[in-house]
C-alpha positions as CSV (number, residue, x, y, z in Angstrom):
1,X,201.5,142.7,87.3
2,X,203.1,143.6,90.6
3,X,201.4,143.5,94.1
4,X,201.8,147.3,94.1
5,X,200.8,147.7,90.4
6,X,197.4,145.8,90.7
7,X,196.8,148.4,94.1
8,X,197.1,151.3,92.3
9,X,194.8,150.2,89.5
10,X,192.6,148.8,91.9
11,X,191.9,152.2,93.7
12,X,192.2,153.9,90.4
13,X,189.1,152.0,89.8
14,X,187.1,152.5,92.9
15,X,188.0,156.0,92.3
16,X,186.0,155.9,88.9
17,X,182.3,155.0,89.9
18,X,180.3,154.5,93.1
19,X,179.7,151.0,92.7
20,X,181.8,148.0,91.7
21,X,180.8,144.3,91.4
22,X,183.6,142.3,92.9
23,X,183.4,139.6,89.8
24,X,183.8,142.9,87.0
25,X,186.5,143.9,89.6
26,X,188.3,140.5,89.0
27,X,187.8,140.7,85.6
28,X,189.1,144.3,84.4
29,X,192.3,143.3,86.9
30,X,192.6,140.1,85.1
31,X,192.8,138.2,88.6
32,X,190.7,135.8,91.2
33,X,188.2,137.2,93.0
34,X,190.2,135.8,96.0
35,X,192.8,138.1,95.1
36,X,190.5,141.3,94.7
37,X,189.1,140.5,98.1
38,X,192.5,140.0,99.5
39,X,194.2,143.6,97.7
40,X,191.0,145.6,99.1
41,X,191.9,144.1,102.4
42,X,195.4,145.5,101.6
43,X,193.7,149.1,100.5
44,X,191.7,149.0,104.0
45,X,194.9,148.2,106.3
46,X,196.3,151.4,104.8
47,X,193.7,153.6,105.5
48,X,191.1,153.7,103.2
49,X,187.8,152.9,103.9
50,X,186.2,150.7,101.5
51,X,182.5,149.3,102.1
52,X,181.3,145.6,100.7
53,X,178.0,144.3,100.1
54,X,177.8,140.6,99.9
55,X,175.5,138.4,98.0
56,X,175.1,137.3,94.7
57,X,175.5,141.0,93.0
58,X,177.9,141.9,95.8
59,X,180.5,144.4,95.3
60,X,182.9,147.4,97.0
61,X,182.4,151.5,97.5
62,X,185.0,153.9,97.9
63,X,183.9,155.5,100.7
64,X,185.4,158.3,103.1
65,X,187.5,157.3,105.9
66,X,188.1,158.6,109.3
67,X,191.7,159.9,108.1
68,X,193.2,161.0,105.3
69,X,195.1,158.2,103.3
70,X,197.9,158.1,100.9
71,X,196.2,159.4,97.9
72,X,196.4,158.5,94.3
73,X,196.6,160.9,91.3
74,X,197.2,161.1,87.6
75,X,199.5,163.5,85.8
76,X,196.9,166.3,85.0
77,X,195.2,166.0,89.0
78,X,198.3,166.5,90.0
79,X,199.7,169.1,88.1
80,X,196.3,170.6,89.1
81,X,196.8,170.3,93.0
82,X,200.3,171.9,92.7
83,X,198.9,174.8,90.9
84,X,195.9,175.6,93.1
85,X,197.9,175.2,95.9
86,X,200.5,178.2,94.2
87,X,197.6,180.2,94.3
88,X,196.1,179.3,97.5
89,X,199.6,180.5,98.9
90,X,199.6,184.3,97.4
91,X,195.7,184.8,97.4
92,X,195.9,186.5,101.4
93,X,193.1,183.3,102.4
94,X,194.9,183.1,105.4
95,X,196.4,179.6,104.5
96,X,199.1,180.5,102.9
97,X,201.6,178.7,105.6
98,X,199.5,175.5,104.8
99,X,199.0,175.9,101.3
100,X,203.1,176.5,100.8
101,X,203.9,173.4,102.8
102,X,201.3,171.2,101.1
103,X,203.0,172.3,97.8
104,X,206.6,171.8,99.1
105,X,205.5,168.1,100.3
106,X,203.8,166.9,96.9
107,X,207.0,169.2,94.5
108,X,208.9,166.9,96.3
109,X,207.4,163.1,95.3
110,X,206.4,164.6,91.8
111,X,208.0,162.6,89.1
112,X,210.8,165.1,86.9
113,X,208.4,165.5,84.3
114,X,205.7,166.9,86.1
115,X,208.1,168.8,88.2
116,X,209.2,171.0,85.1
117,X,205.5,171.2,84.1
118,X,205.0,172.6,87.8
119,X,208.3,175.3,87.8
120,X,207.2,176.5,84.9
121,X,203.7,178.5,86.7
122,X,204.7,181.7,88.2
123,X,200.6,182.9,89.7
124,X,200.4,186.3,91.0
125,X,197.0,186.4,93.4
126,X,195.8,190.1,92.6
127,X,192.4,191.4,94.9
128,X,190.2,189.1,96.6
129,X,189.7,185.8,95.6
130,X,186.5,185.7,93.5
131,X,183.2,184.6,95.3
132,X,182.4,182.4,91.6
133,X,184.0,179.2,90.1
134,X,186.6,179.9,87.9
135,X,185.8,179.9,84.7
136,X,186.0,176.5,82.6
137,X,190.1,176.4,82.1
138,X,191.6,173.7,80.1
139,X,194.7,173.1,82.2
140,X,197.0,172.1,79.1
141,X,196.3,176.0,77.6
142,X,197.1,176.8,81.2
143,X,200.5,174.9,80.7
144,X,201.3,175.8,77.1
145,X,201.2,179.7,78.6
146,X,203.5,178.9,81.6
147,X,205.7,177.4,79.3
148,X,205.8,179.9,76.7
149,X,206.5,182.4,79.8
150,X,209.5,180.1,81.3
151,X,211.2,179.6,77.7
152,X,210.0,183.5,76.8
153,X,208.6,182.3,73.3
154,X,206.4,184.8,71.4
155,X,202.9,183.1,72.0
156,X,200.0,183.1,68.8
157,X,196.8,182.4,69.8
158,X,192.7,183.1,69.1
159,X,191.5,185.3,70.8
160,X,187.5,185.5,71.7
161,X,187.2,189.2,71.8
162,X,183.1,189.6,71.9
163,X,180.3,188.8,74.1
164,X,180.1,187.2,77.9
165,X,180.5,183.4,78.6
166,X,176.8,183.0,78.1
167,X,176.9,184.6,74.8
168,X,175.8,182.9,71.6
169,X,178.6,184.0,69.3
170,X,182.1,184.7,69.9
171,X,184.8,186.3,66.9
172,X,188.0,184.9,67.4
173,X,190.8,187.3,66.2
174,X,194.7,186.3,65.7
175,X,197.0,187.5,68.4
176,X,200.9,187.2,69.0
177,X,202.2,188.7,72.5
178,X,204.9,188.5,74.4
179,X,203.6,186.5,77.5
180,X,205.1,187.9,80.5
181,X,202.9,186.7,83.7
182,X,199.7,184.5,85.0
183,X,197.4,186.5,87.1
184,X,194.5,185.2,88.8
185,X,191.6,187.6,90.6
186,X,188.6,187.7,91.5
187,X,187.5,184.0,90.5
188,X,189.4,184.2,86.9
189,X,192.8,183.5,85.1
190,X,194.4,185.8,83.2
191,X,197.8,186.4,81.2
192,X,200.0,189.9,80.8
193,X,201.4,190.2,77.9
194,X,202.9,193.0,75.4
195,X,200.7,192.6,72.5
196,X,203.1,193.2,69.3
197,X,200.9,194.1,66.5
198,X,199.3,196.8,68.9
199,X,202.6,198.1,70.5
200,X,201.1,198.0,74.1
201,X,200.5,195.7,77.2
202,X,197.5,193.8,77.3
203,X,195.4,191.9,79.7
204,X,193.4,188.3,77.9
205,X,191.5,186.7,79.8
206,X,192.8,182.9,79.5
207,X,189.3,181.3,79.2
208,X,189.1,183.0,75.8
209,X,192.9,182.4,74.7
210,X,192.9,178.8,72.0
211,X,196.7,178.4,71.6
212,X,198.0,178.5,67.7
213,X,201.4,176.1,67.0
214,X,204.1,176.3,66.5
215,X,204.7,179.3,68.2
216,X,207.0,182.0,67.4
217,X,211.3,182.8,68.1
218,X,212.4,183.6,71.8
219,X,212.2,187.9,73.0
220,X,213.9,189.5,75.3
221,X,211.7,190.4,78.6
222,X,210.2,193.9,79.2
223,X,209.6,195.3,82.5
224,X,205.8,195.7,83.4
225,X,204.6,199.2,83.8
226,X,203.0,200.4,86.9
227,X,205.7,199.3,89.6
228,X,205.2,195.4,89.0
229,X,202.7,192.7,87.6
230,X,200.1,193.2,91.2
231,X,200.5,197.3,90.2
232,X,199.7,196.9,86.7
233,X,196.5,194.2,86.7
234,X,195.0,195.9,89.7
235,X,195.6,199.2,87.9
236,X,193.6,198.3,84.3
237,X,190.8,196.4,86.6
238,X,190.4,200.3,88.0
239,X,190.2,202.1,84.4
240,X,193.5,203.8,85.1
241,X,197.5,204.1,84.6
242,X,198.3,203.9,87.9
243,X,197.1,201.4,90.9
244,X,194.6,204.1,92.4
245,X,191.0,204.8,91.2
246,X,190.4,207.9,89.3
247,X,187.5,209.0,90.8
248,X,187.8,209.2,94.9
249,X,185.5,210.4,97.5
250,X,184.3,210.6,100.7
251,X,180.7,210.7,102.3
252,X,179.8,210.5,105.8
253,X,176.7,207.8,106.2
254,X,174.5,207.9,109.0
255,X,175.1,204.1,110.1
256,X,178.1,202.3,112.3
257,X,181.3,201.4,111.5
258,X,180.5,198.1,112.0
259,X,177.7,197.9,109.6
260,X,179.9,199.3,107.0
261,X,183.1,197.9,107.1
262,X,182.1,194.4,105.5
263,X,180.7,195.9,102.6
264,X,183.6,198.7,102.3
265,X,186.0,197.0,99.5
266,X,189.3,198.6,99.3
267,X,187.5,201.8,100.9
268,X,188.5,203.5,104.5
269,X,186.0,203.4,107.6
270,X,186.1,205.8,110.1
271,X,183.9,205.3,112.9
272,X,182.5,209.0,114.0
273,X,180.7,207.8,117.1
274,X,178.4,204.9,118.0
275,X,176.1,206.0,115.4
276,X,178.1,207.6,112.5
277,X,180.8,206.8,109.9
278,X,182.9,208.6,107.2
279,X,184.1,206.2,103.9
280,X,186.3,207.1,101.5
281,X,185.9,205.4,98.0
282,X,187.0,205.0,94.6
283,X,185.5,204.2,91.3
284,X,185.8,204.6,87.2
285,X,183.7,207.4,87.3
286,X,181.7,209.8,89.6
287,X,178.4,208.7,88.7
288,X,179.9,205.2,89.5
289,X,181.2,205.8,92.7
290,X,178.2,208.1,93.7
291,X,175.5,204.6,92.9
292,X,178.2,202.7,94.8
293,X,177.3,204.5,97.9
294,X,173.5,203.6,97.3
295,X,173.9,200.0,98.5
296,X,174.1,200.8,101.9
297,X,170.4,202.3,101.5
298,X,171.3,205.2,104.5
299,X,171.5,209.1,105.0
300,X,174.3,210.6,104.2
301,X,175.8,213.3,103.6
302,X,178.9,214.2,100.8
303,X,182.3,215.4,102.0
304,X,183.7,216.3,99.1
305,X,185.3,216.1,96.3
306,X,182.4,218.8,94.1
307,X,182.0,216.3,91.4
308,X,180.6,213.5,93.8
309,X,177.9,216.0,94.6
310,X,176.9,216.9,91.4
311,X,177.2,213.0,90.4
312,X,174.8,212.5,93.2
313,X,172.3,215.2,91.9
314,X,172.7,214.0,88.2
315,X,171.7,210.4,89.5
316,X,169.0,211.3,91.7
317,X,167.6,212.8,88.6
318,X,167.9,209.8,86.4
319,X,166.3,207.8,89.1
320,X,163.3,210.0,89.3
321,X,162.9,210.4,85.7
322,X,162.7,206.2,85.4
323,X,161.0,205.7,88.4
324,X,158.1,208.6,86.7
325,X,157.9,206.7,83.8
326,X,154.5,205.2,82.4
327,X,155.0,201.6,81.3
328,X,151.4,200.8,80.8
């Protein structure tokens, strides 16, 4: 084994666990432990920090440095890196300079075979990024989709089609789309694709897609409806056709812009004076967007359109018929 080949596996292995005993060290390297003392001595004079405890049961720690060293990843961290860094760069976190020149430095050490593995994701960033984790994503499903978009292969796959991630059960039914696009939003991935045996576009969400093989001859690409992919996901996340909310009204609430504008969404502020503000929202429905309005606990007072004020009246009576009811 090389110089540079017993460094790599050395800090591979430091990478594994907190704690290593320099003789198990010497042993799973197949070396002195004179020569593990001398390659972390290497490992330190290039940047990283690496803590020893001497004694009998002495050993070495990983630990992190005053600067940030050359780093060492396998194929799947990587790919991983390169890929969060794609959506970093179209998610409007105000890093997308960084997050673009990161991805151009480590595309341009990646090894051919994980640079075709990396061409192959095309993310669109749709809404906010989501507050949550994202959902548990096996990164080779994540791949297998990519590459059935690049090659535009017909994809067949199980889909879960009932109950939440903390559900019990889950039925699984046989799909085969044309994959057009990877979408992330709002903490989640998830794929656009024409759906053949229902004759329509379709949005999956890719924590419930289980890849079938092989999968199925090459199609010729449609164009997505709506004005573009961004059009079409934000449009089905708002129950309509188009990328507007169905439902849209506007209220004037008896608190400052200020107050208002964090929790707004994609709704307009107005500031009416120091004390005063007009926002127009949207929703699914009026009753909806007329409960929506109720988290800012506040007068106000409906501008129109008719059916938020009835969707108001309807609700206030819902609330007062539960908040009436016996439940001794």
């Amino acid at each position: 084994m090389t110089t540079t080949s017993r460094l790599l596996n050395l800090l591979s292995l430091l990478q594994t666990r907190r704690d290593w005993p320099g003789s198990l060290l010497a042993s799973r390297l197949d070396v002195s432990d004179r020569t593990v003392r001398r390659d972390v001595d290497r490992l330190r004079e290039m940047g990283y920090s690496i803590r020893a405890t001497m004694g009998p049961e002495g050993g070495y720690r990983l630990d992190a440095g005053s600067e940030l060293p050359p780093l060492l990843f396998d194929d799947d961290q990587t790919v991983a890196v390169a890929v969060a860094l794609q959506v970093a760069a179209g998610a409007g976190s105000g890093i997308e300079e960084a997050a673009i020149r990161a991805l151009g430095t480590i595309r341009q050490v990646m090894p051919s075979r994980l640079r075709r593995r990396l061409d192959a994701f095309e993310v669109t960033a749709v809404g906010r990024p989501g507050d949550e984790a994202m959902a548990d994503i096996s990164l080779d499903v994540l791949v297998t989709l990519a590459d059935n978009i690049r090659d535009r292969e017909v994809l067949r796959f199980d889909y879960a089609t009932r109950g939440d991630d903390d559900s019990e059960q889950q039925t699984r039914e046989a799909r085969r789309v044309e994959p057009h696009h990877l979408v992330t939003s709002h903490g989640r991935w998830y794929l656009v694709a024409w759906d053949l045996e229902r004759d329509d576009w379709r949005l999956f969400r890719v924590d419930r897609v289980q890849p079938r093989v092989p999968g199925g001859p090459r199609y010729v690409p449609r164009v997505v409806p709506g004005g573009g992919v961004h059009e079409f996901v934000s449009a089905r996340f708002k129950g309509s056709d188009v990328d507007e909310w169905p439902c849209r009204g506007t209220v004037v609430l008896e608190l400052p812009a200020h107050d208002v504008l964090p929790f707004a969404g994609d709704g307009r502020v107005v500031a009416l004076d120091d004390h005063r503000c007009s926002l127009e929202a949207g929703s699914w429905s009026w009753g909806a967007l007329a409960a929506s309005y109720g988290r800012f606990e506040a007068p106000m007072q409906v501008i129109g359109p008719p059916e938020l004020a009835t969707a108001f009246v309807t609700l206030a009576q819902r609330y007062a018929e539960t908040g009436a009811t016996d439940h001794d």
